[in-house]
C-alpha positions in Angstrom: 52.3 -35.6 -78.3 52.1 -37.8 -81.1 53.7 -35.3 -83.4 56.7 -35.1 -80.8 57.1 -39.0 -81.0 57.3 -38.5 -84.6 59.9 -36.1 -85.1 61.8 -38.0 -82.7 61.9 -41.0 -84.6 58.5 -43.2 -83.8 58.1 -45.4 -86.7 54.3 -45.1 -87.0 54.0 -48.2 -89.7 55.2 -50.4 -87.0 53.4 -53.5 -86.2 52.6 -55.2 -82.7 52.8 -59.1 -82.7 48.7 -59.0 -83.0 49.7 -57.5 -85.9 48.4 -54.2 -84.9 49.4 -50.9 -85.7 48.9 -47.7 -83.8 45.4 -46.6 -85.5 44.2 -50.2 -84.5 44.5 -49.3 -80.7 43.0 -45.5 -81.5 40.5 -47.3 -82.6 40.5 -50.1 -80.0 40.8 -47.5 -76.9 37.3 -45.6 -78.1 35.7 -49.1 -78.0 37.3 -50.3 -74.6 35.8 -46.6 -73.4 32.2 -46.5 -75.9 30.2 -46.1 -72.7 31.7 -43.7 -70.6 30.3 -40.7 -69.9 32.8 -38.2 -71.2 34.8 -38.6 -74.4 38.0 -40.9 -74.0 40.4 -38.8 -75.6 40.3 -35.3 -77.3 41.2 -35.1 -80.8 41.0 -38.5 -81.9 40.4 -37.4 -85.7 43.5 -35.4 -85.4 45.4 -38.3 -84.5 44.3 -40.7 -86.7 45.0 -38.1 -89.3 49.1 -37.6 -88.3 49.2 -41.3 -88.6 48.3 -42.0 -91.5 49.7 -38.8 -93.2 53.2 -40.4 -91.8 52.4 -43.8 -93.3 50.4 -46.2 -91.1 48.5 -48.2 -93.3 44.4 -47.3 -93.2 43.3 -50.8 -94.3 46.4 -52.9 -92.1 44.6 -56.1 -90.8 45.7 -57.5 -87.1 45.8 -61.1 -86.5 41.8 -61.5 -86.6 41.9 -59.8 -90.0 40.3 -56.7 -88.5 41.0 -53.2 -90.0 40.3 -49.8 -88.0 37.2 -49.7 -89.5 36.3 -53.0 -88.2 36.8 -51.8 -84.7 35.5 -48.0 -85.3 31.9 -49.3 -86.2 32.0 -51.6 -83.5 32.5 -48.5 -81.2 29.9 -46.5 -83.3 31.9 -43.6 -83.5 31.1 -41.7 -86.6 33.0 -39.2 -86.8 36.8 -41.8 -86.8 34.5 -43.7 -89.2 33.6 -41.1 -91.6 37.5 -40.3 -91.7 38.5 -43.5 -92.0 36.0 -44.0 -95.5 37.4 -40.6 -96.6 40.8 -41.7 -95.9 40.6 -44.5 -98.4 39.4 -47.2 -96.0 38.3 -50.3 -97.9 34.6 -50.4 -97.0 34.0 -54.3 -98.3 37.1 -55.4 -96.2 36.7 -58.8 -94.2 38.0 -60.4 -91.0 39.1 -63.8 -90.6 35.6 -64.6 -90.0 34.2 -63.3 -93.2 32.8 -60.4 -92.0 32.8 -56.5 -93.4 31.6 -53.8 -91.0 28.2 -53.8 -91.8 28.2 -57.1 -89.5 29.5 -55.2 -86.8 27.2 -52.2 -86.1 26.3 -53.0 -82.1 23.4 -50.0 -81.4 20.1 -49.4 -82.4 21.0 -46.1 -82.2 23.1 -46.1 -85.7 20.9 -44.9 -88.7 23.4 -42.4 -89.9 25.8 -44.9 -89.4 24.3 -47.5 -91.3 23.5 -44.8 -93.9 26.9 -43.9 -94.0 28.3 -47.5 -94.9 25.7 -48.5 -97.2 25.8 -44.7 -99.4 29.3 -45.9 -99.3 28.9 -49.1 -101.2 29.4 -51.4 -98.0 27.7 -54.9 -99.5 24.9 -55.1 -97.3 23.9 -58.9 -98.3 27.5 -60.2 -97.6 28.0 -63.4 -95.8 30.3 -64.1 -93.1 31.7 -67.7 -92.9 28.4 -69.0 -91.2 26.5 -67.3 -93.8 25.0 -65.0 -91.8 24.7 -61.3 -93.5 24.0 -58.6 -91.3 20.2 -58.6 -90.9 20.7 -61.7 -89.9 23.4 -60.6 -87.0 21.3 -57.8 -86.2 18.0 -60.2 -85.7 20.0 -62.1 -83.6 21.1 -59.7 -81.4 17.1 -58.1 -81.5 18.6 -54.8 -83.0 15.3 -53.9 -84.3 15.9 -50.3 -85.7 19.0 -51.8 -87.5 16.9 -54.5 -88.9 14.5 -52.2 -90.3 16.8 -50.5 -92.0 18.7 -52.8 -93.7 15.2 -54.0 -95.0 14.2 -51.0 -96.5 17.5 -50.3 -98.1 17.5 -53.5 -99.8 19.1 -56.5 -97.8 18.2 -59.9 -98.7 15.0 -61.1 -96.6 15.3 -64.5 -97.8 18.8 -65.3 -97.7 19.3 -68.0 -95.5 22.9 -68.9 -93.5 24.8 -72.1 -92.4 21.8 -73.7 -90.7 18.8 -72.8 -93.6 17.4 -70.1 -91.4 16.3 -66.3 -92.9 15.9 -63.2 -91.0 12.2 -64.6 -90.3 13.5 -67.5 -88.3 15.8 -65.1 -86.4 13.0 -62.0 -86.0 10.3 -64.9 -84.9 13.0 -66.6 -81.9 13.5 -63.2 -80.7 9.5 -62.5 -80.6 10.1 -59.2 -83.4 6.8 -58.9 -84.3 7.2 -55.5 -86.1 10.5 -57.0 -87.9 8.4 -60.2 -88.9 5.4 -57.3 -90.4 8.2 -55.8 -92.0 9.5 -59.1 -93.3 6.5 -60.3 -94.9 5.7 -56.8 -96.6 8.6 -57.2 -98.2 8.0 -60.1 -99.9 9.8 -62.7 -97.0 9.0 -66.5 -97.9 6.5 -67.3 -95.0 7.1 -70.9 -95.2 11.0 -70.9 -95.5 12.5 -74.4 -93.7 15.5 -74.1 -92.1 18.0 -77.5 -91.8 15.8 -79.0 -89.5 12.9 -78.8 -92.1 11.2 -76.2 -89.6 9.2 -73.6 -90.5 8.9 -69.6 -88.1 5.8 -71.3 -87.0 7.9 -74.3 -85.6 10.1 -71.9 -83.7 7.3 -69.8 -82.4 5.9 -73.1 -81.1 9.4 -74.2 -79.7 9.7 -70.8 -77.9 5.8 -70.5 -76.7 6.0 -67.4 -78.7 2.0 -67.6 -78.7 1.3 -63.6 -80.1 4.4 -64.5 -82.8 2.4 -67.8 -83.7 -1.1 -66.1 -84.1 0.8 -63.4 -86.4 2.4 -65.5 -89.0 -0.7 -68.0 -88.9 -2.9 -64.8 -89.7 -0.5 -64.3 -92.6 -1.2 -67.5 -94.1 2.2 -69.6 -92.9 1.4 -73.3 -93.7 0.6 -74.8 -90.3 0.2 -78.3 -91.4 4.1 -77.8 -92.6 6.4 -81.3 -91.3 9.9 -81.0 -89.8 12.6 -84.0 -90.1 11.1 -85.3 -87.1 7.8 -85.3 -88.4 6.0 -83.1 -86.5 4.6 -80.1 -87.2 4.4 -76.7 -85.2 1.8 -77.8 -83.2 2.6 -80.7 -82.3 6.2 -79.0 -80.6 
C-alpha cells in the first residue's frame, strides 16, 4: 500500500505542522498500540524501509525535537530500533528537553535493548535539561533491572541533577535496596547532599523507609550529617 501511494505521487519527505513526517507516526502508532496483545501492523520494518529508501529523513525532529528513534525506544520495539541505528539514525540525538534515547527506555524488560544503544555508542551519562541522566530517570521510575545495568556498564553513580541528588537519593526514595547495594559496591558517595543539604539517610527518614535507613547506616552513612534546616535524619 505504501509503495502504491508512492508511485502515485506521495511525497514521503513531507512534513505535518508537528513537524512530523511519516516514519514519526510508524513509530508513533507501535507506541499508541505497545500493549496490545497482537502486533499493530505487519511489516513495520518493511515500511520504515520504503520510506526512507524514497527520502524521508531518519533523524527528522518534530516540534518536541523527537526523532523516530526517540519514539521507537519508548515503544521498546527492537527490531524498528535496530533498523533505525543501521539506517544511520543519530544515536546521541536530543529532544527539546535534552534528552537522547537512553532516557527513554520505559521496561524492565529491555537488556538487549539497553545493550543495543549503549554497544552503539549512545552516551549513557548524558544530561537532560534537569540534569538528570538515565539512571537517574530509571531510579525514578523504580526500573530496577534498567538501573542495574546502566551501573555495570559504566554510568555515573555520583552524578547529581538540578536539585544535588544522585542515583542514591532516587534508589533510597523509591526503597531499591538492591540498587542502593549495587550503588555502594560501585563506589557511590554514601554521604552525597542534595540542595537541601540532605543526605539518603534524610530521605529514608522523610519516607519511614526504616529497612532502607538500617542499610545505609550499616554501610557507614554519617548519621550525625545536618541539612539547611539543621536537623539531621533522625530528627525528620
Amino acid at each position: 500500500m505504501v509503495e502504491l501511494f508512492i508511485s502515485n505521487g506521495a511525497d514521503v519527505t513531507v512534513i505535518d505542522e508537528q513537524e512530523k513526517t511519516p516514519l514519526h507516526y510508524l513509530a508513533e502508532y507501535l507506541l499508541w498500540n505497545k500493549y496490545k496483545y497482537d502486533p499493530p501492523i505487519f511489516g513495520y520494518v518493511k515500511i520504515a524501509e520504503i520510506l526512507i529508501s524514497n527520502g524521508t529523513d531518519v533523524n527528522a525532529k518534530d516540534i518536541n525535537g523527537a526523532t523516530a528513534l526517540h519514539l521507537a525506544v519508548q515503544s521498546s520495539n527492537f527490531d524498528l530500533i535496530h533498523f533505525l541505528i543501521s539506517s544511520g539514525a543519530e544515536i546521541n540525538a536530543l529532544d527539546k528537553f535534552g534528552k537522547n534515547a537512553l532516557h527513554y527506555v520505559s521496561s524492565d524488560e529491555v537488556e538487549i535493548l539497553i545493550e543495543e544503544l549503549i554497544s552503539t555508542g549512545i552516551d549513557i551519562n548524558a544530561k537532560d535539561h534537569e540534569q538528570k541522566s538515565p539512571l537517574h530517570n530509571a531510579l525514578i521510575k523504580g526500573y530496577e533491572l534498567i538501573g542495574e545495568i546502566l551501573i555495570e556498564r559504566g554510568a555515573d553513580v555520583n552524578a547529581k541533577d538540578n536539585k544535588g541528588r544522585t542515583a542514591l537519593h532516587y534508589a533510597t526514595m523509591n526503597n531499591l535496596s538492591v540498587i542502593i547495594t549495587d550503588l555502594l559496591s560501585h563506589d557511590a558517595d554514601i554521604n552525597a547532599k542534595d540542595y537541601k543539604e540532605r543526605t539518603a539517610l534524610h530521605l529514608a527518614s522523610k519516607h519511614s523507609n526504616h529497612g532502607i535507613r538500617e542499610l545505609l547506616i550499616s554501610n557507614g552513612i554519617d548519621a550525625d550529617a545536618k541539612d539547611i534546616y539543621g536537623k539531621t535524619a533522625l530528627q525528620l
